[in-house]
N, C-alpha and C positions, 0 to 999 in steps of 0.2 A: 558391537555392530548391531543394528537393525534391522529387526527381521523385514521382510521383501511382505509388504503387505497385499499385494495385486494393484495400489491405486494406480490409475493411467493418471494421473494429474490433473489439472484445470486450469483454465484460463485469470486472467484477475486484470480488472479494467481500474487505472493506478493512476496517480502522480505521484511522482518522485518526491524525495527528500533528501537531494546532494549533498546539506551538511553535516549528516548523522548518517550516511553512507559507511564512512569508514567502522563505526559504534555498531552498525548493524552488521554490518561483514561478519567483523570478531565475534559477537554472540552468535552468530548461524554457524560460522564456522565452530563453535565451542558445541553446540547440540548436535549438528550435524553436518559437515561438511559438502556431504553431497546435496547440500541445497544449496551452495556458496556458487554463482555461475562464473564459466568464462567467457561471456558474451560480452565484451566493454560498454556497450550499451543499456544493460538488464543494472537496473536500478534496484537494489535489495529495501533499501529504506524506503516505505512509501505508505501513501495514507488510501486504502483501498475506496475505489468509486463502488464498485461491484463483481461481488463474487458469490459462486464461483460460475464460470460459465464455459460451455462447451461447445454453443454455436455462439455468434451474435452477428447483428447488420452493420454492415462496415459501414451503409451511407448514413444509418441514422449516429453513429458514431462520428463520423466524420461533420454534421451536421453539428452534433453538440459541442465539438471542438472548435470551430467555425464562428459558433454563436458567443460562445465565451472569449472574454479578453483576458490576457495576464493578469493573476491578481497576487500580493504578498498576505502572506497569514504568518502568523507564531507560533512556534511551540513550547512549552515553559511549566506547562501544568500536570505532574505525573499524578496518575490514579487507577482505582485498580478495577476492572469488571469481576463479577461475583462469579467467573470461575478461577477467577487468580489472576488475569492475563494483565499484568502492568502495562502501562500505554500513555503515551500523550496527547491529551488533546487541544488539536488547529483552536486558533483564533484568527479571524471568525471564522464561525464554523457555519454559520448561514450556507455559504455559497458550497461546501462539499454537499450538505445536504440536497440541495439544487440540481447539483451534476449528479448524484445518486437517484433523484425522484426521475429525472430525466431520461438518464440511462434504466432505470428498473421499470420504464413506462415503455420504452422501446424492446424490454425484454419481457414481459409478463409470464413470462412463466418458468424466470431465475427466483429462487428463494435464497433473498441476499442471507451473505455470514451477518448475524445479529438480527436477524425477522423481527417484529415484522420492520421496526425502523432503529436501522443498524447507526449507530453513533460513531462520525467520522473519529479515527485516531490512526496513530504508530505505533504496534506493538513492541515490544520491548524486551518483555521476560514473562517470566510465569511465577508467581510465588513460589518458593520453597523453603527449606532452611536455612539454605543460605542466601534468598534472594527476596530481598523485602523493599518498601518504597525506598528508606532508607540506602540500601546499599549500594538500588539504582541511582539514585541520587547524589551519592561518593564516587559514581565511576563516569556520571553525564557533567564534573563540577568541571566550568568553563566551558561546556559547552551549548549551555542553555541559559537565556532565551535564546531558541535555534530560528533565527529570520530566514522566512523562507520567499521564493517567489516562484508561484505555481506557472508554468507556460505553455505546458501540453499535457495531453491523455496519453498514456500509455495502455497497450493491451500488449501482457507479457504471458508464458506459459509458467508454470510451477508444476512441476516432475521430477521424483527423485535423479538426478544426477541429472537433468534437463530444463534445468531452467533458464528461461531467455527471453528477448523481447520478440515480438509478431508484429506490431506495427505502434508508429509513434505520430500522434496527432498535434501539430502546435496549434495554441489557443489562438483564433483571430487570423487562419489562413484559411483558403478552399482546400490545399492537398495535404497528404502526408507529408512528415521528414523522414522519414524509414529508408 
């Protein structure tokens, strides 16, 4: 069990990744279950716009979602950041960066995960003994190139045993779908 650290959680400004949902479920449930939601709508797999955050502007959110049109990206390239953290990264990656300058320009005083310019991906694993590119590799076989097609923002909470969605923005509408 895990010890009860005090964190209240944070927010995380998201788009999903449905086909690697089910890949991601099993690993969160394999670390910690109490991050696994029962929200049907909280998207676990996902390539973070901005985090972490504790207020934000819903119109200037609702603006950037608005602005944006549906677009597909790929995922297919595992690699590792230099604390271990295994991850895929989008192709193209142009346009997350976009929605991240965008959003972190409407928040100025969020200091994104990865500062000062955080590089869009899906995390995965973490190094260990038993967990190398490799093995990630053995367990994503058929599932990758994962074609995706991005169509809303998501702002979801992350809390131990509370996580869920807060509002879901489609790309190329004026209102929410929430």
């Amino acid at each position: 069990m895990t010890a009860d650290t005090g964190w209240r959680g944070h927010a995380v400004l998201q788009i999903g990744v449905p086909p690697l949902e089910s890949w991601i479920v099993a690993r969160t449930r394999h670390y910690d279950a109490r991050f696994v939601s029962d929200d049907p709508r909280f998207q676990h797999a996902h390539i973070t716009i901005l985090a972490p955050l504790h207020r934000w502007d819903e119109a200037a959110l609702t603006e950037l979602a608005r602005s944006t049109r549906p677009f597909d990206f790929t995922l297919n390239e595992l690699a590792v950041f230099a604390d271990g953290c295994v991850y895929l990264r989008p192709e193209p990656e142009a346009v997350f960066r976009r929605l991240t300058a965008a959003a972190q320009a409407a928040h100025p005083d969020v200091v994104p995960f990865g500062a000062p310019t955080p590089v869009p991906h899906l995390t995965l694993d973490r190094l260990a003994a038993d967990v190398t590119l490799a093995s990630n590799r053995v367990l994503l076989a058929g599932m990758l190139p994962a074609r995706c097609r991005a169509e809303a923002l998501e702002l979801v909470w992350y809390q131990t045993g509370n996580c869920h969605l807060i509002r879901r923005w489609a790309f190329g509408q004026a209102q929410d779908t929430a």
